[in-house]
N, C-alpha and C positions, 0 to 999 in steps of 0.2 A: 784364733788361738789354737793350739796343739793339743792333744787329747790331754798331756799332764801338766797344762797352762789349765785346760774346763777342769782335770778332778781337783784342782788344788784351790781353786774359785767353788766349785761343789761345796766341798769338804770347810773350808772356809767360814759359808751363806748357809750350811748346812740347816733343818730343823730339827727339833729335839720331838723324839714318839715316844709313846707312852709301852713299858716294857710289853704290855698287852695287846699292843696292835689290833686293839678297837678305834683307833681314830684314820685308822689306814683303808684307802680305796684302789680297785683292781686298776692298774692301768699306772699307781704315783711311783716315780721314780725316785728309788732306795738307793740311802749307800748304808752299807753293813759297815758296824763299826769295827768291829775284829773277825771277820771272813774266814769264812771252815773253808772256802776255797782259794785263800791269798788273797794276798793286796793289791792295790792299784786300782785303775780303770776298768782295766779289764776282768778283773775278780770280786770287786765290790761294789760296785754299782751297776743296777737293773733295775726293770720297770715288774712292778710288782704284779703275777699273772692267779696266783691261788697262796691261802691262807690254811693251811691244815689245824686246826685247833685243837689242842689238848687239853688237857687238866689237870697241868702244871701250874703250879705257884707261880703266877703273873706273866703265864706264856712260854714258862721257860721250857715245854719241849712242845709249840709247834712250831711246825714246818712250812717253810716261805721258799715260793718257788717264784724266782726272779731270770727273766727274759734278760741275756746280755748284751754288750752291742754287736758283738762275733756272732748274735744270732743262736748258740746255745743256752739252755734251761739248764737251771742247776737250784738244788734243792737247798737250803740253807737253814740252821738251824743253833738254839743253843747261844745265838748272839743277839748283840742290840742293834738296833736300826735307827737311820737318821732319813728324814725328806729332802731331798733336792729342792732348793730354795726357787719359788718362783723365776728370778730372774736369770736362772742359771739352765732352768729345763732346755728351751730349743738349741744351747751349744751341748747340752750333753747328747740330746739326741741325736745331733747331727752326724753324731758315729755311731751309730746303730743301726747297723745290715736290716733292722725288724723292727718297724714302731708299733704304738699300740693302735694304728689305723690300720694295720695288718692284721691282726687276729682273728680269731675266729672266735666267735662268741659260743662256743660247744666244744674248746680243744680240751680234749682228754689230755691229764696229763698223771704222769706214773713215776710213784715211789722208790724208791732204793731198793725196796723189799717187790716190789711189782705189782703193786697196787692203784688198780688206776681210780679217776677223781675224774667229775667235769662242774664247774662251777667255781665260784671266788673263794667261800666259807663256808668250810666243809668240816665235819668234826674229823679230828684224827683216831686214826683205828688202831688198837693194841696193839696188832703183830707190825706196824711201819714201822718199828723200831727193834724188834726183836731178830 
């Protein structure tokens, strides 16, 4: 299958997460349901690498930083998320330049505002947004 043959099967088989993204583990591959970074394969789905947590009305301002298949981090926020369905993971990951046997288990990773984080679930800090 062709990358918009797996997101269309993705998207499809998709699962339904809770607005709060306490049932989410580092490493599950996400597709964002309406992407602050565009649509498509390339813009909404990643494997999930940290959770910034706020204390927002059911999550609604933290920050989810998902690993794409290009191999770029991108911070995401403000939307809902869906799980990649069991039987749909190994064709999504098959394009993905970085899986999650790649990682590094200590990667710092850093804010919009320049705030850097290492870890999955991390609280979010007032000025990441300011």
């Amino acid at each position: 299958m062709n990358e918009k043959e797996v997101y269309l099967s993705a998207m499809k088989n998709r699962e339904r997460i809770d607005f709060s993204l306490k049932g989410i583990e580092q490493y599950d591959l996400l597709l964002a349901a309406y992407s602050s970074c565009g649509d498509g394969f390339a813009n909404a789905v990643g494997y999930c690498l940290q959770i910034r947590e706020g204390d927002g009305e059911v999550g609604s301002d933290n920050q989810v930083f998902l690993r794409h298949a290009d191999g770029s981090i991108r911070v995401h926020h403000q939307q809902a998320f869906y799980r990649v369905a069991d039987k749909d993971k190994a064709q999504v990951l098959s394009f993905f330049e970085t899986t999650p046997k790649d990682e590094s288990t200590d990667l710092e990773l850093t804010c919009p505002n320049g705030i850097n984080e290492v870890g999955f679930r991390v609280k979010l800090r007032n000025d990441c947004y300011s």
